[in-house]
Structures are given as structure tokens and as C-alpha cells.
Backbone as CSV, one residue per row, in Angstrom:
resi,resn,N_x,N_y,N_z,CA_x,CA_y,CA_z,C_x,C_y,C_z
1,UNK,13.884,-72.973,80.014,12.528,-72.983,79.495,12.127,-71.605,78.969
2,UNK,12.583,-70.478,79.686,12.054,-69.360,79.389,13.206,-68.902,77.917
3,UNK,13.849,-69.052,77.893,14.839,-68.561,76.718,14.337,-69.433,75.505
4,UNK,13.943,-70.656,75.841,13.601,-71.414,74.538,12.600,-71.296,74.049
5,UNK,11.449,-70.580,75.176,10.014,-69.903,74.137,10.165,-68.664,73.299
6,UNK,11.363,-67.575,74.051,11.878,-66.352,73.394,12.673,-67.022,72.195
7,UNK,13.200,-67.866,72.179,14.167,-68.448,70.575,12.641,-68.979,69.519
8,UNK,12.057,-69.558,70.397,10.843,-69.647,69.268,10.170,-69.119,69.025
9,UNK,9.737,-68.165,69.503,8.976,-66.830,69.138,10.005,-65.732,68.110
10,UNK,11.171,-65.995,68.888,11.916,-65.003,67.627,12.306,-65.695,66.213
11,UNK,12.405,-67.029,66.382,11.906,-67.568,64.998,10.753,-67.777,63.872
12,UNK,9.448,-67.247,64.868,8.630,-67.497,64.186,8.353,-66.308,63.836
13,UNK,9.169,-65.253,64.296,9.187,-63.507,63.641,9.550,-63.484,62.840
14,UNK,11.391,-63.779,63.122,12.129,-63.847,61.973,11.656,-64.905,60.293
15,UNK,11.192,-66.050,60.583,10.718,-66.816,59.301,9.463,-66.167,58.616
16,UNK,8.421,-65.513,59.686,7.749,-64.229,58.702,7.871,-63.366,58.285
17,UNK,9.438,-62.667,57.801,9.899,-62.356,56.644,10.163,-62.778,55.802
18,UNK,10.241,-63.753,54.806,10.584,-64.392,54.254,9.414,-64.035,53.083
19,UNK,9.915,-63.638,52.190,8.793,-63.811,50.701,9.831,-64.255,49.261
20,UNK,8.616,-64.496,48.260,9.298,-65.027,47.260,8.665,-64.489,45.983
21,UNK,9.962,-64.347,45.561,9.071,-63.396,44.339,9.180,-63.990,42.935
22,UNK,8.522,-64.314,41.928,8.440,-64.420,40.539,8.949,-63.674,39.787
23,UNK,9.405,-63.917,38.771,9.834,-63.170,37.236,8.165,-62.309,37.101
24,UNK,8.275,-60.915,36.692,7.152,-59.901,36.436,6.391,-60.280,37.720
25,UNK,6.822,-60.202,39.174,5.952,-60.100,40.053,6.383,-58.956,40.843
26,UNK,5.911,-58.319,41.939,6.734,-57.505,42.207,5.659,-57.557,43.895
27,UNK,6.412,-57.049,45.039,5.554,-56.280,45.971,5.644,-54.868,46.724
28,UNK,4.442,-54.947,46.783,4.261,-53.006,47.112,4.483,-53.213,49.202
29,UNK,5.157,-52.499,49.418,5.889,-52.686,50.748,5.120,-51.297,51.612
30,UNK,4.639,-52.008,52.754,4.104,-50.492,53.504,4.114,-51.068,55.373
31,UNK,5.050,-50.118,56.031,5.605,-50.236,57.196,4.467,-49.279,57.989
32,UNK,3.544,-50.115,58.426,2.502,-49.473,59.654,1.591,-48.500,59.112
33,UNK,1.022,-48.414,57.512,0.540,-47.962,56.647,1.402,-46.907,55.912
34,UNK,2.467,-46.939,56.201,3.596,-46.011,55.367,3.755,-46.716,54.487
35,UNK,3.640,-46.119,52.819,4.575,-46.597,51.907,6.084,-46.968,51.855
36,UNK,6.983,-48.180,51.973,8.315,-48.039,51.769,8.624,-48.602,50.750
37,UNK,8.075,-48.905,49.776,8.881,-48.984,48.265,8.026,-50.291,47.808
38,UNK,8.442,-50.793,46.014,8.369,-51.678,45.728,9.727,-52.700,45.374
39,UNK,9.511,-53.823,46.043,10.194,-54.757,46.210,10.206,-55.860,44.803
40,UNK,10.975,-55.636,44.140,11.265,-56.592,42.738,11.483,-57.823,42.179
41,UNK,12.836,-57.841,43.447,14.062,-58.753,43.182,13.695,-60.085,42.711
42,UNK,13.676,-60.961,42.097,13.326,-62.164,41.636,14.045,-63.135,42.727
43,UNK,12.946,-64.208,43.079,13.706,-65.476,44.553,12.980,-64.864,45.595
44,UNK,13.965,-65.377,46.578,13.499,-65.749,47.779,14.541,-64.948,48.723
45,UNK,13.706,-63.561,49.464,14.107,-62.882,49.920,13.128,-62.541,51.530
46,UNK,14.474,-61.801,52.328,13.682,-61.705,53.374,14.097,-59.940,53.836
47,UNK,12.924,-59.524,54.707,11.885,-58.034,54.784,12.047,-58.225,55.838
48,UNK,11.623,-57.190,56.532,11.440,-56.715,57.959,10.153,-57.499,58.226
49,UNK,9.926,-58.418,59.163,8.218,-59.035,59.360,7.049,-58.234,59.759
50,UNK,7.447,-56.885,60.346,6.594,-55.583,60.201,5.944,-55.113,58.929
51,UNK,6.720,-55.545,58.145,6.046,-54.785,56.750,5.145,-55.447,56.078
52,UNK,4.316,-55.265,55.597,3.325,-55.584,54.784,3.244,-55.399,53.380
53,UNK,3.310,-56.446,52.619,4.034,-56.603,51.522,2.232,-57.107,50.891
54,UNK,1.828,-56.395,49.409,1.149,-56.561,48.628,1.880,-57.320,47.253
55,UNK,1.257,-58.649,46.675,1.747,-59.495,45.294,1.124,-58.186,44.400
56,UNK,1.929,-57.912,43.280,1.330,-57.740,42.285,2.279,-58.111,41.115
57,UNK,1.131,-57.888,39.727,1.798,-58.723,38.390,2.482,-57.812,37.519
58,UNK,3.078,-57.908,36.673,3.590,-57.084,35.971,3.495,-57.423,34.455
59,UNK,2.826,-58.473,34.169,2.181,-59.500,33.464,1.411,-59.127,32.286
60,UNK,1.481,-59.044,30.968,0.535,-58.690,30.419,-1.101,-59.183,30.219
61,UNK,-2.033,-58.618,30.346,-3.377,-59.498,30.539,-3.930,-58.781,28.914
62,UNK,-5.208,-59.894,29.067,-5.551,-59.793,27.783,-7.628,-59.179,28.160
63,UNK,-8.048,-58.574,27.316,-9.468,-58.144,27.775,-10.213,-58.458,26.231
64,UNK,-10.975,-58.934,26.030,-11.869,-59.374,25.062,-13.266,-58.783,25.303
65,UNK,-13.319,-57.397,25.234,-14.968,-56.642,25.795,-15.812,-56.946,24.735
66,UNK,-16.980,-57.494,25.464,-18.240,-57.634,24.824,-18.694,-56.403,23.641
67,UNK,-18.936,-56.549,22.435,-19.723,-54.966,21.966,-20.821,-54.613,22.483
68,UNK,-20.588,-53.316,22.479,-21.486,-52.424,23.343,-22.117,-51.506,21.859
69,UNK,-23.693,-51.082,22.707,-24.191,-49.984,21.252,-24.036,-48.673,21.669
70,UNK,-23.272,-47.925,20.883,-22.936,-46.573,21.118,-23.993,-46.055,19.760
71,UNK,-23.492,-44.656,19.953,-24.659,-43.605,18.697,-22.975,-43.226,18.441
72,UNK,-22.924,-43.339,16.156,-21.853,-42.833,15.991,-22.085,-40.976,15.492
73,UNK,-21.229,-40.137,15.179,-21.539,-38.886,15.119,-22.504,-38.442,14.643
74,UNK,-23.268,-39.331,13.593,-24.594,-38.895,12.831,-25.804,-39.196,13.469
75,UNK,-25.529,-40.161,14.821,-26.264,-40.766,15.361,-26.977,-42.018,15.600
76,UNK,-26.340,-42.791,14.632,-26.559,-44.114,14.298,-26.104,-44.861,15.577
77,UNK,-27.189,-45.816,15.620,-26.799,-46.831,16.640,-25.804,-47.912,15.950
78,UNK,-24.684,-47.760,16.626,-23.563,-48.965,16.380,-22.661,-50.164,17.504
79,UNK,-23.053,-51.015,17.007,-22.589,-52.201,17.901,-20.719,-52.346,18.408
80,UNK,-20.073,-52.096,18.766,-18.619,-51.757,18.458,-17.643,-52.513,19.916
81,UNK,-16.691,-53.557,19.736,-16.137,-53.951,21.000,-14.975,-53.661,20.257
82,UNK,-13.877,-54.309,21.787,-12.490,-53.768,21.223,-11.818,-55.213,22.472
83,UNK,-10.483,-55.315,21.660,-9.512,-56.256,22.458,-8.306,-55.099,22.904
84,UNK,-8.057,-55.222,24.189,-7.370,-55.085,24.631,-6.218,-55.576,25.855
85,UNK,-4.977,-55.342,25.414,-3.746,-55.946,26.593,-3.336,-54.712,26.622
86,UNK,-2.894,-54.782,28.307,-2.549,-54.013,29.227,-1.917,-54.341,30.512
87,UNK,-0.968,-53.882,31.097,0.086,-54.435,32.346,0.247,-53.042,33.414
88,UNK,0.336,-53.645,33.960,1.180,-52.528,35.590,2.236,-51.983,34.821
89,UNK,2.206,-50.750,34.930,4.211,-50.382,35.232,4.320,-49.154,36.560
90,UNK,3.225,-49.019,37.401,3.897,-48.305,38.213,3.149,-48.666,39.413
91,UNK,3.305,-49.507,40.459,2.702,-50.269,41.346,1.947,-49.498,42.238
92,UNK,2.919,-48.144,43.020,2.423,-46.895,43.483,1.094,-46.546,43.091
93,UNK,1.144,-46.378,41.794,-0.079,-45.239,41.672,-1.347,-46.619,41.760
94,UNK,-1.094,-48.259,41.322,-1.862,-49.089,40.862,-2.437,-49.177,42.369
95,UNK,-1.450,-48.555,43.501,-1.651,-49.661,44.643,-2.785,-48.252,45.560
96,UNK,-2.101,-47.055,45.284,-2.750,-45.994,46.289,-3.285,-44.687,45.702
97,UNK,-3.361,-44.893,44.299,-4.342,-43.550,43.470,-5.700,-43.997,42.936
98,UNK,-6.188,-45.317,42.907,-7.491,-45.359,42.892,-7.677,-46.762,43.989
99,UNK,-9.168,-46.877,43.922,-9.565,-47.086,45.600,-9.568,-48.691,44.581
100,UNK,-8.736,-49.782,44.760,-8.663,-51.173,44.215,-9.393,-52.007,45.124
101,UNK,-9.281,-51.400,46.632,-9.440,-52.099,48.255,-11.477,-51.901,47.756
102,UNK,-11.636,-51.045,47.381,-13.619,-50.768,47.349,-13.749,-51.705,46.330
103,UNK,-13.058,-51.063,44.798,-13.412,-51.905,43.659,-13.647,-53.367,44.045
104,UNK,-12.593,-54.157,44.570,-12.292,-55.936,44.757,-13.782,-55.899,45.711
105,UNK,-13.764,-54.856,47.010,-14.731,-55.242,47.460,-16.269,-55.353,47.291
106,UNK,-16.470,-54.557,46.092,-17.691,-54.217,45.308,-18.337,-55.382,44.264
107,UNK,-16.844,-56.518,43.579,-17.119,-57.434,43.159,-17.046,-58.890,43.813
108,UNK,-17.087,-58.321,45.473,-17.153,-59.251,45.968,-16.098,-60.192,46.356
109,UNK,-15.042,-59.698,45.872,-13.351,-60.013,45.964,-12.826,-59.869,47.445
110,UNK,-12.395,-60.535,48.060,-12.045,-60.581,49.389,-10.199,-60.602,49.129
111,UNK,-9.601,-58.959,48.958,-8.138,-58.715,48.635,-7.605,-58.564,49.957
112,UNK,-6.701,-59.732,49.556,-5.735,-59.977,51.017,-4.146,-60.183,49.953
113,UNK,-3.350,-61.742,50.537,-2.186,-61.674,49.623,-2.396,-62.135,48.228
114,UNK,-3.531,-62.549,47.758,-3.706,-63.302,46.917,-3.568,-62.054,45.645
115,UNK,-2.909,-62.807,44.797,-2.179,-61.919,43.846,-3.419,-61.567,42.640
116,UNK,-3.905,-62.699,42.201,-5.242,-63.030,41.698,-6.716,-61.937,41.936
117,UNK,-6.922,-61.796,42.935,-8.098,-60.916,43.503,-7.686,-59.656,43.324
118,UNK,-6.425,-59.087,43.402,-6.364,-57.493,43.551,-6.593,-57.051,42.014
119,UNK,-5.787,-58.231,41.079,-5.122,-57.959,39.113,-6.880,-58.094,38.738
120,UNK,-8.021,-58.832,39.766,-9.051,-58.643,38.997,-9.949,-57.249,39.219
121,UNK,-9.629,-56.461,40.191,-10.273,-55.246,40.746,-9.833,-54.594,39.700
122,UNK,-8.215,-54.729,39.124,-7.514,-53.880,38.831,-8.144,-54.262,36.861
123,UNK,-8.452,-55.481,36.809,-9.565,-55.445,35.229,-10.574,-54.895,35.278
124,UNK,-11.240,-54.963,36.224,-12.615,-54.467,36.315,-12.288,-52.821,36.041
125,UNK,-11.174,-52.404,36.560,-11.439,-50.842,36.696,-10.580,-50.716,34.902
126,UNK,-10.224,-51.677,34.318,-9.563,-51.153,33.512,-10.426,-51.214,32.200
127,UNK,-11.929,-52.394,32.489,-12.946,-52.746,31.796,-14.108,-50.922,31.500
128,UNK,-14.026,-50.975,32.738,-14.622,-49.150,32.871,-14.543,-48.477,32.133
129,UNK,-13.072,-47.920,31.948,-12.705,-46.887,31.667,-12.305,-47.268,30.403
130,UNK,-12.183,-48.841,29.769,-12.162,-48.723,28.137,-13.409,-48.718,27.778
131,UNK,-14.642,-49.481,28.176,-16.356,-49.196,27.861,-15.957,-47.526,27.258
132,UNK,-15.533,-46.324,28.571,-15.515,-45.138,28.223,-15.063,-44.600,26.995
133,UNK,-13.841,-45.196,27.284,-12.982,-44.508,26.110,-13.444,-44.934,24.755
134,UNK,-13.673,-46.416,24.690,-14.409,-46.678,23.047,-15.668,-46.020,22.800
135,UNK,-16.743,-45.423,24.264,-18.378,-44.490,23.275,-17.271,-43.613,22.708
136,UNK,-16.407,-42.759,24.134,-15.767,-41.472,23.317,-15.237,-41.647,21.875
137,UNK,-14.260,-42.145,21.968,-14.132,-42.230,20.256,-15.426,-42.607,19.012
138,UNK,-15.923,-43.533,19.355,-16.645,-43.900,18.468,-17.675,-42.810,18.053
139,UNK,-17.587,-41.826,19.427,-19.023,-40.991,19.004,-18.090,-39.947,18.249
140,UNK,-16.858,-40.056,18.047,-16.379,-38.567,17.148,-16.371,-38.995,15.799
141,UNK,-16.579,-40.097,15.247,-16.723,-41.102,13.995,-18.321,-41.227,13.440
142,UNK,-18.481,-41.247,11.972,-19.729,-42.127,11.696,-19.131,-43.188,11.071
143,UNK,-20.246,-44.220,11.107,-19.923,-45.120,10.802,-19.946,-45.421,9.482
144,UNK,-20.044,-44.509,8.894,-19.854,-45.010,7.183,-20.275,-43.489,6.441
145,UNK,-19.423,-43.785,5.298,-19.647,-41.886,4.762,-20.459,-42.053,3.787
146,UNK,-21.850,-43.143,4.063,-23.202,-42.760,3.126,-24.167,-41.403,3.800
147,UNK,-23.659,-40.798,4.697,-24.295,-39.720,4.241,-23.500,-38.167,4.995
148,UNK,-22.429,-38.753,5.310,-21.686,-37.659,5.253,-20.146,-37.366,4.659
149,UNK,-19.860,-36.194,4.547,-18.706,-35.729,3.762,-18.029,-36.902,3.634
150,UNK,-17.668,-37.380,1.849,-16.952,-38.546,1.569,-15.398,-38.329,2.045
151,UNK,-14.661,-37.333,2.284,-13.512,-37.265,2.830,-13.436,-37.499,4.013
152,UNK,-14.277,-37.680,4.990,-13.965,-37.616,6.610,-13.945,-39.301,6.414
153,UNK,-12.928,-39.421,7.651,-12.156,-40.590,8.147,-13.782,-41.292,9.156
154,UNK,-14.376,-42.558,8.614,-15.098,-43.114,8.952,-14.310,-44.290,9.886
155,UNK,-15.945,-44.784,10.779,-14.954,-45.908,11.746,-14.801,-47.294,10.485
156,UNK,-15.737,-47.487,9.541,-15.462,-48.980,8.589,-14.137,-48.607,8.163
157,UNK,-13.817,-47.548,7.789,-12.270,-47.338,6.918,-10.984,-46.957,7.661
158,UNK,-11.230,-46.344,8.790,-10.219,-45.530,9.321,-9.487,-46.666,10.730
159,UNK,-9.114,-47.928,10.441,-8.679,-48.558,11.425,-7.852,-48.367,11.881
160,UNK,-6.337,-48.318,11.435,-5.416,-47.834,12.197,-5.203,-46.240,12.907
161,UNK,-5.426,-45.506,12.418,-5.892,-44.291,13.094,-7.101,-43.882,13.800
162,UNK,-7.861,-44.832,13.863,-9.242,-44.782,15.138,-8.441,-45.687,16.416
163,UNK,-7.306,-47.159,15.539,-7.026,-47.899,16.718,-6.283,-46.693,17.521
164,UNK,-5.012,-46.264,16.834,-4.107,-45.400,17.428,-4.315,-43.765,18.386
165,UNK,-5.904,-43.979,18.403,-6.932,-42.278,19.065,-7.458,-43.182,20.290
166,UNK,-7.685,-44.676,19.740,-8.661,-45.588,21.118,-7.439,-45.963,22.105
167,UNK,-6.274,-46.247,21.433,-5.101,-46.469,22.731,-4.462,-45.089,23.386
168,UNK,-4.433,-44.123,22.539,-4.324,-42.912,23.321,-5.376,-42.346,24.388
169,UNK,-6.366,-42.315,24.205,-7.525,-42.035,25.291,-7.626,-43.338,26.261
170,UNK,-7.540,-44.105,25.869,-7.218,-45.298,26.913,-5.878,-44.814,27.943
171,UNK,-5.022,-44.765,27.148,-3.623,-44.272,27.971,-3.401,-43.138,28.794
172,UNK,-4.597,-42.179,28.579,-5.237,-41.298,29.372,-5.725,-41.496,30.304
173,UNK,-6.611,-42.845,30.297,-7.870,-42.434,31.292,-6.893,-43.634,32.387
174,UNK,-5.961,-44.787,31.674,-5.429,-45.264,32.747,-4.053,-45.182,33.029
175,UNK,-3.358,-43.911,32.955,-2.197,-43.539,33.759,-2.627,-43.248,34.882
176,UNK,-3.690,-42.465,35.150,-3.678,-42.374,37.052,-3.481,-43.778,37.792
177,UNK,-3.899,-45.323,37.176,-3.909,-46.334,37.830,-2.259,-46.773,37.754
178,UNK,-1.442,-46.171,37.139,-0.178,-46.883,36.819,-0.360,-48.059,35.831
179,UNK,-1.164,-48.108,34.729,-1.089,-49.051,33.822,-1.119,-48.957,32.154
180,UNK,-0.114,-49.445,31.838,0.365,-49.350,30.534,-0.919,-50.063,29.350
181,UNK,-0.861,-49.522,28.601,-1.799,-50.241,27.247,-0.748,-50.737,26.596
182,UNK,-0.548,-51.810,26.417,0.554,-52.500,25.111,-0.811,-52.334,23.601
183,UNK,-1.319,-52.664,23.769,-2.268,-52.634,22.601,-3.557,-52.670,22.737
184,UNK,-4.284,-51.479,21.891,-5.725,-51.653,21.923,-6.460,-51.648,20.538
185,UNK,-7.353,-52.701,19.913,-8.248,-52.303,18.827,-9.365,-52.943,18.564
186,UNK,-9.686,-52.355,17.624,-11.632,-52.333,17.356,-11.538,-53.798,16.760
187,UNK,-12.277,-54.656,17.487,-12.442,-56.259,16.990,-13.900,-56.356,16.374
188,UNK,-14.812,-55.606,16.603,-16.165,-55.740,16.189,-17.006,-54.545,15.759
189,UNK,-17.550,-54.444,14.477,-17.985,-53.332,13.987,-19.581,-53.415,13.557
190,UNK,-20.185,-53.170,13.861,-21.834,-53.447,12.933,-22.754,-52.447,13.051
């Protein structure tokens, strides 16, 4: 009797290692709040049941921001949104250089394993800091060269080189999170 509660108890240790992982999923691994790595491997693999294993995506997501009114360099009020996709590539910095655990909890997100709740803390913070990055650019632009120097690069004319300044300052403000910009540009102008 006594050996067969120790065989089932050590089975029900041993079977809580067991995780499974997706194509572009990955988990962030931390032994008694120690970081020990991220875990990749695609299937069905088994961990130490001590460790505590975080889902995350590797997934490209897509952001469709509302326009917002910024003042462009002359001062004009201008209406201006932007589409952007963007993915994880470094789980580390996504998981323990900005606070994701406050963010989720600030929108009310209750982040546990659910893979879903953390990738939305992790939009919200990525919603932020493009709001930012599009005033910044937009305010180094006017919006049209009726009344200034006809040579300067306006935001109506200058699309690919305003897009290619809005994904660089983007790519700025979110490398501390570990997340890549695949593409960012100006969808709305007025």
C-alpha cells in the first residue's frame, strides 16, 4: 500500500513534465525563479516538473492603429495611423526586460500558461510605443510643402522614406522588449 501511493505520486510528478510545443512557439524556462533557457523544440517533450515553463509565440501579429492627431512641423493638426506587423525574436528580453506581468495585469489580463494573455500585454506595450514613435516622426515632417521650402521631403510625398524612419524608430523603441518589426507604414493621412 505504501509503495503504491509513492509510484503514484511519482507519476503524477513525473507526467507534469510533459509539454508540447508548436511550430513558432517556444517556452521561456525558469527553475525556482532562475532563468534556464528557452525551450524550442517542436512536439512533445518532457522538463524537469520543477521548472516553470512560460508559452510564447513567435508568430507574426498584425496591428491596425486607429489615427491619432498629431501637430506636423509647421504645426498643423494632422490625423495620421499606421499598420503594423511585428513578432518575438528574443523571448529573454520579451519575458524579463519590461514588466509584461503589470502590463497584462493593468488590462486586466490574468497571465498564467495561457499563451494568448501574455502576446496581448505584449500588443498593448507594442501599441504604446508605436502611438510614440509615429507623433515622433510625424512631428519632424509637414504635411504638405504649401508653405514651406518646396524641396523638403513632406509626409503626402515622402512615403517610402518616412515608412523606412517610422520602422527604424519603432525598432528602437522595441528592441528592449525583444521584438522584431517585419513591417511598418503610414495607412492614413489627412
Amino acid at each position: 500500500l505504501g509503495s503504491g501511493i509513492v509510484l503514484a505520486l511519482a507519476f503524477i510528478l513525473i507526467s507534469c513534465g510533459f509539454i508540447q510545443i508548436e511550430p513558432n512557439e517556444a517556452r521561456v524556462m525558469m527553475f525556482f525563479g532562475q532563468y534556464k533557457g528557452t525551450f524550442t523544440r517542436v512536439g512533445f517533450s518532457w522538463v524537469n516538473p520543477f521548472i516553470i515553463t512560460q508559452k510564447l509565440s513567435f508568430r507574426a501579429r498584425n496591428i491596425d492603429a486607429e489615427p491619432i492627431k498629431v501637430n506636423d512641423k509647421i504645426g498643423n493638426p494632422v490625423m495620421i495611423g499606421l499598420v503594423l506587423v511585428w513578432k518575438l525574436k528574443d523571448t529573454y528580453k520579451a519575458m524579463f526586460e519590461i514588466d509584461s506581468q503589470t502590463m497584462a495585469q493593468g488590462l486586466g489580463i490574468s497571465v498564467g500558461k495561457d499563451v494568448s494573455s501574455i502576446m496581448r500585454a505584449f500588443e498593448n506595450f507594442v501599441m504604446i510605443q508605436s502611438e510614440a514613435a509615429l507623433r515622433q516622426v510625424a512631428g519632424q515632417y509637414a504635411y504638405d510643402n504649401n508653405e514651406s521650402n518646396q524641396e523638403e521631403l513632406t509626409l503626402r510625398d515622402g512615403d517610402e522614406s518616412i515608412n523606412k524612419e517610422l520602422e527604424m524608430k519603432l525598432a528602437e523603441r522595441l528592441e528592449m522588449a525583444g521584438i522584431e518589426i517585419v513591417e511598418a507604414r503610414i495607412n492614413y493621412l489627412a
